[in-house]
N, C-alpha and C positions, 0 to 999 in steps of 0.2 A: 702345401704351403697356405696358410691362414693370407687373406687378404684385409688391408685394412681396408673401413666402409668409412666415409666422412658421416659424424652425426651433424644432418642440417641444424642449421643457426638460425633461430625464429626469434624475430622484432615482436613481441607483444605488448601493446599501445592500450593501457586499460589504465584506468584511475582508482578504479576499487579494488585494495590490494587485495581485499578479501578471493573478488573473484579471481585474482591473477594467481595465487596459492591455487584456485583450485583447476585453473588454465595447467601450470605447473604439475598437480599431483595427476590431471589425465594424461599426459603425453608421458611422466616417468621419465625415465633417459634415454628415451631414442633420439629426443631432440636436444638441439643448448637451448636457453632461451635467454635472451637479455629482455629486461622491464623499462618501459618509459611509462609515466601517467598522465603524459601533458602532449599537444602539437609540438611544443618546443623541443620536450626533453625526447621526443622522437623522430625530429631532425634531426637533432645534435647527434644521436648516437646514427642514423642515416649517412650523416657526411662525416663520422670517423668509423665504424666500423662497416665488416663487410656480412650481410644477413644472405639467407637464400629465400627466406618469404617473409610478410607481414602479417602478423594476426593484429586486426584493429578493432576498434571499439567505434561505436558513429557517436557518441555524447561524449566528449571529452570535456575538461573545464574552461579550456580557452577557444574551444570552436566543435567541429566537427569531423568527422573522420573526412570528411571529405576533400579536408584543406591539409591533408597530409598525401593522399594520391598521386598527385604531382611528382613527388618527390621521390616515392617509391618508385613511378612508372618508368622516369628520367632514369632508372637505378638499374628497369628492367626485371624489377623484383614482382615476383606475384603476388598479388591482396588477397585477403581471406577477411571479410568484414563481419561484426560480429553488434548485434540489437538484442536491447531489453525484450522487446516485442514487435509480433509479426508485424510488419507493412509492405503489401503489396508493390506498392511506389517505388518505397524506398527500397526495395530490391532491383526493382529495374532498373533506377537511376547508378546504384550502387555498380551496376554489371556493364550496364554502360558509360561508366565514365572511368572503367578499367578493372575493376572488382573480377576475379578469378569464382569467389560463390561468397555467401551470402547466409548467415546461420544466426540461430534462435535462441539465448545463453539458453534461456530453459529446456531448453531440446537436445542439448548437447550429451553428447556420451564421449566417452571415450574412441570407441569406433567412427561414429560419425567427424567430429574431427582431425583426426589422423588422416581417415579416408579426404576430407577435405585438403589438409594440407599436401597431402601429395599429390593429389589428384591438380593443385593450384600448379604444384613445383613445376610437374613432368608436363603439361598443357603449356606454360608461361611462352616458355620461348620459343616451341614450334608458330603460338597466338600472333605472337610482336613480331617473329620475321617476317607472316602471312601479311600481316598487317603493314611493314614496314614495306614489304615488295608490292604492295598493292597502290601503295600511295607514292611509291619509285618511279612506277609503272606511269601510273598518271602524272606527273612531272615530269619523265622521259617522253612521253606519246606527243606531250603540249610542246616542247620545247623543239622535237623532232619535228612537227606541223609546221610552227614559225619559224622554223628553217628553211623548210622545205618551199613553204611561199616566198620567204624571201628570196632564196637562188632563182626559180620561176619568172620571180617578176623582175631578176636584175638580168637575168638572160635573154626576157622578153625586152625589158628598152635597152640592151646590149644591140641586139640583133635590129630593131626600128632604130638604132641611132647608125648602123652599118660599123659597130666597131670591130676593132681584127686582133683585141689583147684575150680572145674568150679564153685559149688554151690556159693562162694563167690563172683560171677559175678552176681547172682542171684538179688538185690536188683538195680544194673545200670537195668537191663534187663528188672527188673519193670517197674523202671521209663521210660527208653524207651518204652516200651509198653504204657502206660500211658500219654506219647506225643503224641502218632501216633493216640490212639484213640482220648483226645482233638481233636487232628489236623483234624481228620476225621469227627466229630463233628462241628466242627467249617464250615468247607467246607461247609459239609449239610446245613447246618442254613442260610450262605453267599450266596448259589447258587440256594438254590430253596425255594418254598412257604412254610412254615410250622404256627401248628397251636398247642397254648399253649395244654396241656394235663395235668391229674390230677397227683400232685407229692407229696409223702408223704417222709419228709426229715429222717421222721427217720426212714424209709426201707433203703432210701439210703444211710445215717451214718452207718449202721449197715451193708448193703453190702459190703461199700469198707474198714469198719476196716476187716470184716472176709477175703474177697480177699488180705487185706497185714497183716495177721494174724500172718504172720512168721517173717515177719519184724516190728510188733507192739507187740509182747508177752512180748516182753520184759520192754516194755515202760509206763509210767503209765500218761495212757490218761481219762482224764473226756469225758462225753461227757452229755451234760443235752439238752433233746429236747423241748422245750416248748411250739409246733406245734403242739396240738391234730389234727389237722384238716390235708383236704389237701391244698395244692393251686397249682396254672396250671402253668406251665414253661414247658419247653422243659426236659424231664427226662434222656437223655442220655446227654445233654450238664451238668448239673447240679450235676450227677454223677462224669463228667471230673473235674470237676471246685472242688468238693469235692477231688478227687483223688490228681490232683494235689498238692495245698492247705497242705497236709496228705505227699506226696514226700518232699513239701517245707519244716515241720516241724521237718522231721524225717531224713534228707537228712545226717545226719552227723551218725544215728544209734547208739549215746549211752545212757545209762540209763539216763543223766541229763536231754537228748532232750525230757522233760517231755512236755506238753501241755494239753489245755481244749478245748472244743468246744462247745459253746452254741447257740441255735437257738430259734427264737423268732418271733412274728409280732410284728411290729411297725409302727402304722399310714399306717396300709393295705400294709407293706410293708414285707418279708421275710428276716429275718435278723439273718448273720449266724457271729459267733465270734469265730475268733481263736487266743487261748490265752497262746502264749509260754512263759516256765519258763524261759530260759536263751538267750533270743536275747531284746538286746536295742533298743529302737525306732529309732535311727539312724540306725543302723543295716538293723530293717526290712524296714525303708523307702528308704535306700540306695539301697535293695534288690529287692523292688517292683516298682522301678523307673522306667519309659517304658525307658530312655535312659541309665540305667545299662542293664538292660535286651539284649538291640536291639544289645547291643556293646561286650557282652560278650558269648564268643564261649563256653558255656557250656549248658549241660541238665535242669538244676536245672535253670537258668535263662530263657531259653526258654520254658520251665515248665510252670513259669510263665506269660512270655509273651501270652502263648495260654492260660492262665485263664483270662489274662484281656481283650482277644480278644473274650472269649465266655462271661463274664460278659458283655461286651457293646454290647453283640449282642441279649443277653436279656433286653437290657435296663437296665441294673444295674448298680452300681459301686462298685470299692474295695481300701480303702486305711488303712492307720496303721495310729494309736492315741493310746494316751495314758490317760484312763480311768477310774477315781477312784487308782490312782496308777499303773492300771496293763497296760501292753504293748500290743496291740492286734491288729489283724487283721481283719478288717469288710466286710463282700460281703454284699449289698445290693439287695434284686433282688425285681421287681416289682407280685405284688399277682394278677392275676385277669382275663378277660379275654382281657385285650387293649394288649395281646401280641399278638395276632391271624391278623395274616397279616402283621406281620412286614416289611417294605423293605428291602429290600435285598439290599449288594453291588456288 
C-alpha cells in the first residue's frame, strides 16, 4: 500500500523575482512554495494560510527580515533566513532572535538548502517546546516560592496570634504540597535518564483519593477503572498528574464539585477521563489553557501548568471536549515500552 507523504509548504519572502525562480527551480517539487516580496504581503499570507517553514530574505523593501520573525515564531514555524552576503553578526543575531540557520544566496545549492530546510522543520519543535518548558519551569519554581513564603508566614502569625481555624488551611497546604511534589517530579524526568516502570492506575486512583480522603468524604466521585492490566509510565509522575487533575476538580470544596473519572486503553494508549458535573467547556478550556495558566499568579493554575509539563514529558497529551454531551477532561498517556529513554531538556 503506497502511503501518501505531505509535500511541505514553504513561505518564501524575497523581492527579487529573479532570485525566487531560482529559489523555485532548486527545490523542484518536493516542496509547495507560495511567494511574498514584501513584510506585508508575508503577513498577509501568515495569518491566512498554513506554511510548515519560512524561507526569508533579511533586505526586503519595506523593512527587514527581522520585522517578520515574530510572526512566524507566534506561528511556531521555523525560519530559514537567507543574505546577499556573508556577516558574521548578522548571523548570530539572526539565530538568536529565532532563526533555525542562516545561508549565503551565493553559496546555495540545491543540496545545501533542502538539507537546511528540513533540518529547520524536524529541530523546530522539539527547540520551542525545550524552550517553552524552560521558561514554564521558571514561572512555576517563582510562583511555587511566593507561595510557599506566604503559607509560612501566615502560619507563623497564626500560631504568635494563638489562632485555633489552622485546620482550614488544611486543603491550600494540600495543594501546595502537591505542587512541590509535581514540580519535583517533573525536575527528575527533565534532568536525568529514566526508564518506563510498571503502573497499575487503579493503585494509584485509590492512593491519591485515600491521601485527600478528608477533603473528598464529602464529595461524591465515580471512579470506574477499565485497566485490568498494568502498563509502564513513570509512577510517581503519573501519581502527580492524578493528584493534581483531583485539586483542579475539587478546588472550590463543595458538595456540587461532584465528578467521575474513567480510565481505559485506547488504540495501545492509557486513557484517563475526568468528568465534572458543574464546569462548561469554556470554563475548563479557558482553565487548561497554557497562556491562562502562565499568566495567572495562583496554585490551582500552576497546579495545572505542572500536569501539562509532566503529560509532555511522558509524551502524552491533555485537552477538554465535550463527549456524548458530557464535558470532560482527557490525559492521554502512551502504554509501552518506547518511553525508556526519553530526551531529556
Amino acid at each position: 500500500m503506497n502511503v501518501a507523504v505531505e509535500t511541505p509548504k514553504i513561505l518564501l519572502i524575497e523581492d527579487d523575482s529573479v532570485f525566487r525562480m531560482l529559489i523555485k527551480r532548486l527545490l523542484g517539487s518536493d516542496y509547495q512554495i507560495d511567494e511574498a516580496s514584501s513584510i506585508e504581503s508575508g503577513r498577509s499570507l501568515l495569518s491566512t494560510e498554513r506554511f510548515q517553514c519560512v524561507l526569508l530574505d533579511y533586505r526586503l523593501p519595506d523593512g527587514t527580515g527581522f520585522q517578520v520573525l515574530p510572526d512566524a515564531i507566534a506561528r511556531e514555524l521555523p525560519v530559514v533566513m537567507m543574505t546577499a552576503m556573508g556577516h558574521e553578526q548578522l548571523a548570530i543575531d539572526a539565530i538568536k532572535q529565532g532563526c533555525q540557520d542562516y545561508l549565503i544566496k551565493d553559496d546555495l545549492t540545491r543540496a545545501t538548502l533542502c538539507r537546511s530546510l528540513t533540518n529547520a522543520m524536524r529541530h523546530v519543535q522539539s527547540d520551542r517546546q525545550s524552550m517553552r518548558h524552560r521558561q514554564t519551569l521558571q514561572r512555576v519554581i517563582q510562583v511555587a516560592a511566593t507561595k510557599c513564603r506566604q503559607t509560612t508566614s501566615a502560619i507563623r502569625q497564626a500560631c504568635l496570634d494563638g489562632a485555633t481555624d489552622l485546620e482550614a488551611k488544611a486543603p491550600f497546604l494540600d495543594q501546595l504540597d502537591h505542587l512541590m511534589d509535581g514540580l519535583t517530579a517533573y525536575s527528575r524526568l527533565a534532568s536525568t535518564s529514566w526508564h518506563a516502570e510498571p503502573v497499575r492506575l487503579s493503585e494509584v486512583l485509590a492512593e491519591v483519593l485515600h491521601e485527600m480522603k478528608n477533603r473528598t468524604a464529602d464529595l461524591e466521585i465515580e471512579v470506574s477503572d477499565q485497566t485490568t492490566t498494568t502498563f509502564k509510565s513513570d509512577r510517581e509522575a503519573v501519581q502527580s498528574i492524578c493528584r493534581g487533575l483531583f485539586d483542579f476538580l475539587i478546588e472550590d470544596g463543595t458538595p456540587e464539585a461532584t465528578f467521575a473519572v474513567y480510565s481505559e486503553i485506547e488504540q495501545g494508549q492509557i486513557l484517563l477521563k475526568f468528568v465534572p458535573k458543574t464546569k462548561s467547556i469554556e470554563e475548563l478550556q479557558a482553565q487548561l489553557s497554557s497562556r491562562a495558566a502562565l499568566t495567572a499568579d495562583d496554585t490551582v493554575c500552576t497546579g495545572i501548568e505542572i500536569i501539562r509539563l509532566l503529560v509532555e514529558q511522558l509524551q502524552g497529551t491533555i485537552w477538554a471536549e465535550t463527549q456524548d454531551g458530557q464535558v470532560q477532561i482527557r490525559v492521554d498517556l502512551p502504554n509501552g515500552n518506547q518511553l525508556d529513554g526519553l530526551p531529556t531538556f
